[in-house]
C-alpha positions as CSV (number, residue, x, y, z in Angstrom):
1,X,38.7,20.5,-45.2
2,X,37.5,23.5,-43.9
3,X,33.5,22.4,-44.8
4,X,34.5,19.2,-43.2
5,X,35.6,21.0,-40.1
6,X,32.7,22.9,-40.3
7,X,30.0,20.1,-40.6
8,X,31.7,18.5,-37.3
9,X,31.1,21.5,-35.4
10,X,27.8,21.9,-36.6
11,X,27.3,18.3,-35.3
12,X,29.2,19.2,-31.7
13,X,27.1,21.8,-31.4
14,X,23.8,19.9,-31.9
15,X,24.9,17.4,-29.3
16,X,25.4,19.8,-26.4
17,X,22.1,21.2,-27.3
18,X,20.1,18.4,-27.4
19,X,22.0,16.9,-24.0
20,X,21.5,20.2,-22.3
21,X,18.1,20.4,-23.3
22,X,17.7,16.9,-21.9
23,X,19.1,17.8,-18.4
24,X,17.0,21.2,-18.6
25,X,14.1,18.9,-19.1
26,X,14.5,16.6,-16.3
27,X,15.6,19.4,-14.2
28,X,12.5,21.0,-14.9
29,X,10.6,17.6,-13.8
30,X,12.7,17.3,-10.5
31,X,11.5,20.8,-9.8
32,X,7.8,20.3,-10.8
33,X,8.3,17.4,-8.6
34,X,9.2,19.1,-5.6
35,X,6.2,21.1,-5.4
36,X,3.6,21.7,-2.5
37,X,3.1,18.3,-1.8
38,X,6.8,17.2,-1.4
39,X,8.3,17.1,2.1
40,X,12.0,16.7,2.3
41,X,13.3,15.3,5.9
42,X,16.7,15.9,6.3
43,X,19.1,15.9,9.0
44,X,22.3,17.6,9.6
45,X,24.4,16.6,6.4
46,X,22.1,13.4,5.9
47,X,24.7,10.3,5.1
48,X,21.8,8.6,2.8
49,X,18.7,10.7,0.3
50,X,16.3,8.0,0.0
51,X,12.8,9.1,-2.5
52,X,9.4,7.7,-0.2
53,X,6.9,7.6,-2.9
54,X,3.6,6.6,-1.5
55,X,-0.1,5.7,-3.5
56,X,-2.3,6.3,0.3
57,X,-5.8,5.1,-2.2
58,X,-8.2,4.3,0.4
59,X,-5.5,2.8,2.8
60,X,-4.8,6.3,4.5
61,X,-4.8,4.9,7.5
62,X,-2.3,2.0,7.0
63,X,0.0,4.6,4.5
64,X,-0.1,7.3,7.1
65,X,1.6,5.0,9.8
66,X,4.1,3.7,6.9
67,X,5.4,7.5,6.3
68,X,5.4,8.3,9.9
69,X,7.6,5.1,10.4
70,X,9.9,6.1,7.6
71,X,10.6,9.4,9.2
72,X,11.0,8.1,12.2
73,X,13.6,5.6,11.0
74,X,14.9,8.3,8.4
75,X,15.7,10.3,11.6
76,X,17.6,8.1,13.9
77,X,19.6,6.6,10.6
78,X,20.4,10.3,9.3
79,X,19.0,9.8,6.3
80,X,17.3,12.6,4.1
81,X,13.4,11.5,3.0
82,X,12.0,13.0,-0.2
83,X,8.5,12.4,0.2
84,X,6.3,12.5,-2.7
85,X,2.4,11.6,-1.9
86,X,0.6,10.2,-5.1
87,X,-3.5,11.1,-5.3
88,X,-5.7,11.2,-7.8
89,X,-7.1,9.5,-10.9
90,X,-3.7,9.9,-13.2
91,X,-1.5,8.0,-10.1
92,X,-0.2,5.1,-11.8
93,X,1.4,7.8,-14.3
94,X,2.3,10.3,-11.2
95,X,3.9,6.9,-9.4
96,X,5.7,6.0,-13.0
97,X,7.3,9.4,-13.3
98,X,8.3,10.2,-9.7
99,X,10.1,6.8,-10.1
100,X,11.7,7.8,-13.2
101,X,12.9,11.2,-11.8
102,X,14.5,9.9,-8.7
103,X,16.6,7.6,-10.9
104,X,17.5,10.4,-12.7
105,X,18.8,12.3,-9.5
106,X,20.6,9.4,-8.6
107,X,19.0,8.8,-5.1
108,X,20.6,6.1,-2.6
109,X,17.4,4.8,-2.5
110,X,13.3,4.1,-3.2
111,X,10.6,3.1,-1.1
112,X,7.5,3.1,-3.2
113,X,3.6,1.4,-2.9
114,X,3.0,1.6,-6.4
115,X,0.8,-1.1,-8.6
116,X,1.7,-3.7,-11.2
117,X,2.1,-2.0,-14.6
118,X,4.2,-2.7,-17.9
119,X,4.9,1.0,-17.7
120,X,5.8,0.6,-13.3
121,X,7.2,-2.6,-13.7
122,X,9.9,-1.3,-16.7
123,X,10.6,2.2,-14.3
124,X,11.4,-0.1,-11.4
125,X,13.8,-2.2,-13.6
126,X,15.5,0.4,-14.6
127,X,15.9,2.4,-11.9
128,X,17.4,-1.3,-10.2
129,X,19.9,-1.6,-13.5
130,X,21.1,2.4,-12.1
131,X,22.3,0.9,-9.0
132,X,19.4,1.8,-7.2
133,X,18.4,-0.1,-4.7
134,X,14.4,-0.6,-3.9
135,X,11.6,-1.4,-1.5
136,X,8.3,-2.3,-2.2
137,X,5.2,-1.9,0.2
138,X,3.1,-3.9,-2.4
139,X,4.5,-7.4,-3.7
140,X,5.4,-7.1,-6.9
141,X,6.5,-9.7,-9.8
142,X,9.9,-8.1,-10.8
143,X,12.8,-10.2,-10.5
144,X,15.6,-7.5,-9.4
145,X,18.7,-8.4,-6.9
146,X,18.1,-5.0,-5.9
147,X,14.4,-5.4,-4.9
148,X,12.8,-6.0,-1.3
149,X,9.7,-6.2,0.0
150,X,8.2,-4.8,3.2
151,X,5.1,-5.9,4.7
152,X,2.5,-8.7,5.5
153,X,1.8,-12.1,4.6
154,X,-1.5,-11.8,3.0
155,X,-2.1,-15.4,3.2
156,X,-1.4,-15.3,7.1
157,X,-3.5,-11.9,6.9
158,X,-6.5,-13.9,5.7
159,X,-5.7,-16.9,8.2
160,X,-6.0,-14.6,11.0
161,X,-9.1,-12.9,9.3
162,X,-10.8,-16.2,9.4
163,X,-10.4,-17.0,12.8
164,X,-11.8,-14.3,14.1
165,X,-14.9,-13.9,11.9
166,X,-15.3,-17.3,13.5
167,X,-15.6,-15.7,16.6
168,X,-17.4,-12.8,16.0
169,X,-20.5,-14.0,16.9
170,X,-21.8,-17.2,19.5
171,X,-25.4,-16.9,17.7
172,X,-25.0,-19.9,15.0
173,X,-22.8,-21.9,13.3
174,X,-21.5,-21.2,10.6
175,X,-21.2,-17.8,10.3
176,X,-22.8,-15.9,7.4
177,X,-19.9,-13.4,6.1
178,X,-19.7,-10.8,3.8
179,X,-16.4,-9.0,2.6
180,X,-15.9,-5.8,1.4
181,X,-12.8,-4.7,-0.7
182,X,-11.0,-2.1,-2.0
183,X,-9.8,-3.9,-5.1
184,X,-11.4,-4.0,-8.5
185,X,-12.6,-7.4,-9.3
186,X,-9.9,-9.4,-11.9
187,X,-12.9,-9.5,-14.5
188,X,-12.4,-5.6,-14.7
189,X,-8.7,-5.8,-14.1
190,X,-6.0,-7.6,-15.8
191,X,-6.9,-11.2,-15.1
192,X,-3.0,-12.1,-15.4
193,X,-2.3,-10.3,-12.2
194,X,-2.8,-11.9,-8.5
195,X,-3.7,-8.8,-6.6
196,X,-3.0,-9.1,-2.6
197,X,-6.5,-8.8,-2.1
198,X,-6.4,-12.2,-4.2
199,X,-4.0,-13.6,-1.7
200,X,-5.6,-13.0,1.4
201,X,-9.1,-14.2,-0.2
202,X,-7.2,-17.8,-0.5
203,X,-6.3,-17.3,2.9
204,X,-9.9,-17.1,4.4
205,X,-11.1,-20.0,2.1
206,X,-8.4,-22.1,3.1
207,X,-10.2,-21.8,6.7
208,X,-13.7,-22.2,5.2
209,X,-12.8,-25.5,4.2
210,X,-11.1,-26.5,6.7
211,X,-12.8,-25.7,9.8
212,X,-16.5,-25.6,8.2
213,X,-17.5,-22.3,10.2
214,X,-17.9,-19.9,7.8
215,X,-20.4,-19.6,4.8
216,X,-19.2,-16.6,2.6
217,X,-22.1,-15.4,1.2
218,X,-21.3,-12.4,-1.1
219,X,-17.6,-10.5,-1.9
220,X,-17.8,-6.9,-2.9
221,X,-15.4,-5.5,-5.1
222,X,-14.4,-1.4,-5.4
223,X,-15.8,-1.0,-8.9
224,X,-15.5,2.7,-8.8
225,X,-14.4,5.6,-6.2
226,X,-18.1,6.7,-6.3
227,X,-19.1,3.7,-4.5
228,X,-18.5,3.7,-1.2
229,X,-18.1,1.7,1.6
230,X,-20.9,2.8,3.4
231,X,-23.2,2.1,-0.2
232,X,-21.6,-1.8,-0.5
233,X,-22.8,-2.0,3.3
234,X,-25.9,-1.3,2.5
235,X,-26.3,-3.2,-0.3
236,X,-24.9,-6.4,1.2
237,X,-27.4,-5.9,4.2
238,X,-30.3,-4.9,1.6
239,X,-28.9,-8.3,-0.4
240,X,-28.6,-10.4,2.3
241,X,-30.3,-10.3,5.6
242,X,-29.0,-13.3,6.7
243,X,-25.5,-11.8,6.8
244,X,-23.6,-12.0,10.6
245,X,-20.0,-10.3,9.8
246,X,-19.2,-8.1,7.9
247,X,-15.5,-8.0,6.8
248,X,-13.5,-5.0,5.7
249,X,-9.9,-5.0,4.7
250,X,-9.0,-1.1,5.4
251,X,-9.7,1.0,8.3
252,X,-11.4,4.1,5.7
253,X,-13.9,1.1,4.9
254,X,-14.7,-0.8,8.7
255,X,-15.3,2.4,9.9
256,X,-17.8,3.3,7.6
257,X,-19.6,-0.1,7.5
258,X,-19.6,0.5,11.5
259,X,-21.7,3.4,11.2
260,X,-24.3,1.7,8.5
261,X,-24.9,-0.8,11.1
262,X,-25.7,2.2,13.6
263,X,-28.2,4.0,11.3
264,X,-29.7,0.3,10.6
265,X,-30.1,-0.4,14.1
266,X,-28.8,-3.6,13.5
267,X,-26.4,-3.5,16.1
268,X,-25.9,-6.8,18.0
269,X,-27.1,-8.6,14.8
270,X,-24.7,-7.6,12.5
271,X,-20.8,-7.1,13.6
272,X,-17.7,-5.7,11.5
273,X,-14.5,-7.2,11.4
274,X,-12.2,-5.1,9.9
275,X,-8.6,-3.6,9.0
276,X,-6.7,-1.3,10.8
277,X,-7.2,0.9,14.2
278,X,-8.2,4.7,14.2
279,X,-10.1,6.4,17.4
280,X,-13.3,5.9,15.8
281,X,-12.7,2.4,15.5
282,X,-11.7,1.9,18.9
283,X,-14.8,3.7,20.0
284,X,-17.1,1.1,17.5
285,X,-15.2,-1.7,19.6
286,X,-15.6,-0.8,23.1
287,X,-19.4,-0.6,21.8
288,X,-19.5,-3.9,20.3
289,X,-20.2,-2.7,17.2
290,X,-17.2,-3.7,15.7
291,X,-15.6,-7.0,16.8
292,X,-12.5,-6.7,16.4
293,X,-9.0,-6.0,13.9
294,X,-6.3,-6.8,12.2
295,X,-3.2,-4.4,12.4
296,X,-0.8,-4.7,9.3
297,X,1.4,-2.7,11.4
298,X,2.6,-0.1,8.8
299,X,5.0,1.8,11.2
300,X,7.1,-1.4,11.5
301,X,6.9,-1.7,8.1
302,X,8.1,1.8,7.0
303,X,10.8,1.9,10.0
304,X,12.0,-1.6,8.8
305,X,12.1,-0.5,4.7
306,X,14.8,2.4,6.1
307,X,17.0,0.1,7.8
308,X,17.3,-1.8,4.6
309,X,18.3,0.9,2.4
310,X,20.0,2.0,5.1
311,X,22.2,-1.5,5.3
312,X,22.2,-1.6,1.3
313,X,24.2,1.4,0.3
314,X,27.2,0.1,-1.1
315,X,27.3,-3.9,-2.2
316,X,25.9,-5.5,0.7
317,X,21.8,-4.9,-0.5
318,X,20.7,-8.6,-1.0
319,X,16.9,-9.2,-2.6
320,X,14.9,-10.4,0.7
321,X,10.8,-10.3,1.8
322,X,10.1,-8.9,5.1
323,X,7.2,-10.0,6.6
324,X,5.7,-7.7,9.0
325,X,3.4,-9.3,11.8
326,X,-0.5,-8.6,11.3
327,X,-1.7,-8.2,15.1
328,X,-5.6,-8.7,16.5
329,X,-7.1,-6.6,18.6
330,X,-11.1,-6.8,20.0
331,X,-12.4,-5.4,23.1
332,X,-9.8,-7.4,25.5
333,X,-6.8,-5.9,24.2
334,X,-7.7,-2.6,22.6
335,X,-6.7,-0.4,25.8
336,X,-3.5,-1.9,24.4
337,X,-3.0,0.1,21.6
């Protein structure tokens, strides 16, 4: 009895061990994740801790707005933001972790940007299985109860993208476009996947062949980070001379096709349409240089993925998409904004 008694505690012993070492090692990941980078909003005694993990990419602009909404609404809801801002060539694993650790430390809830994976796709289902509840600022594919989505209709996006290339220029009819984006193409990504870039891109055609006014002549794809914007410009105006708009789908990217167009001196010849408002770009527009914008809005979009956590906690959450208005703005109205 007494080498029975023994083996047992031998085996007790082994499973503390091993479950303390597991806690030491996710404590140890909650701690490398709260490093520099990691900004913690918090109220007095915050009623909700929500984790904001956020992929900027080349969408600073749009991103930056998101956060700033989510603190904003993070504020006024006393709610405590864990911000975790994802960079670098290794973020789809960074995204993957982050989500992992703030199901680990059992957060009210997640707001995260991050892209269609196996590996993002089975961290967001599981997190959802802990009771989580979760907000998306990219559409995703999971089937949760506990998932939302916060942002535009990229269909409507490329609608309104359209119209106004339509209108970007009285010279001739139709309009010779080029568009520029951030996405790789689906021959270098996984076919299987419709990207949002996809989405809108169905948008804009379903006005090509409707309204006959626009001839798309080329569509540049983000094939690597050491192409820029500003290099795709001047290929498409290298490419095709014929080209009247240019069309850019981020405000990093419309302001740097802008400034191609400057050192060209092609300015009254070529216009940009693009994504997004920054002061640079509302300087390009009072010039002419740039026609006009979509705004995706990505304060309202942050502010509104708060007040859904916000409502969630507890049993209430219920699965919904919330679109978020994509507003124009050209010379008329940009005073506006």
């Amino acid at each position: 009895m007494k080498w029975l008694c023994k083996i047992s505690m031998t085996l007790l012993f082994a499973v503390v061990v091993t479950s303390a070492a597991t806690a030491l090692y996710y404590l140890d990941k909650v701690n490398e994740a709260y490093d520099d980078n990691t900004v913690n909003v918090f109220g007095e005694d915050p009623k909700y801790h929500f984790s904001l993990i956020l992929y900027s990419g080349d969408d600073d602009e749009y991103w930056q707005s998101f956060k700033e909404g989510v603190f904003e609404a993070g504020k006024v809801h006393n709610a405590a933001i864990e911000y975790n801002p994802i960079s670098g060539p290794d973020s789809i694993d960074k995204i993957v972790e982050y989500v992992n650790i703030a199901n680990k430390s059992r957060v009210d809830g997640i707001i995260v940007n991050g892209r269609n994976s196996g590996e993002y796709s089975e961290a967001i289902n599981n997190a959802a299985k802990s009771g989580i509840h979760i907000v998306v600022g990219v559409a995703e594919s999971i089937d949760s109860d506990r998932l939302s989505y916060v942002g535009n209709n990229f269909y409507d996006y490329g609608v309104k993208a359209a119209k106004l290339i339509s209108q970007a220029t009285d010279r001739k009819s139709p309009v010779d476009l080029a568009v520029i984006l951030a996405d790789e193409s689906r021959s270098d990504a996984d076919k299987t996947l419709i990207s949002q870039s996809d989405i809108m891109m169905s948008g804009i055609t379903s006005v090509i062949e409707r309204e006959k006014k626009i001839n798309l002549l080329h569509t540049s794809y983000r094939s690597s980070d050491l192409l820029g914007a500003e290099d795709m410009t001047r290929n498409i105006l290298t490419q095709y001379p014929e080209v009247d708009v240019i069309f850019c789908t981020n405000a990093k990217d419309t302001a740097a096709a802008a400034r191609v167009i400057v050192e060209r001196n092609l300015v009254g010849d070529v216009v940009i349409v693009g994504t997004g408002i920054t002061d640079e770009i509302k300087y390009y527009i009072r010039k002419g240089i740039i026609f006009g914008v979509l705004d995706r809005n990505g304060y309202k979009a942050g502010y509104k993925a708060v007040e859904i956590l916000c409502g969630s906690v507890g049993d209430s959450f219920q699965s919904s998409y919330i679109n978020i208005d994509t507003d124009i703005y050209t010379k008329i109205n940009i005073d506006q904004k």
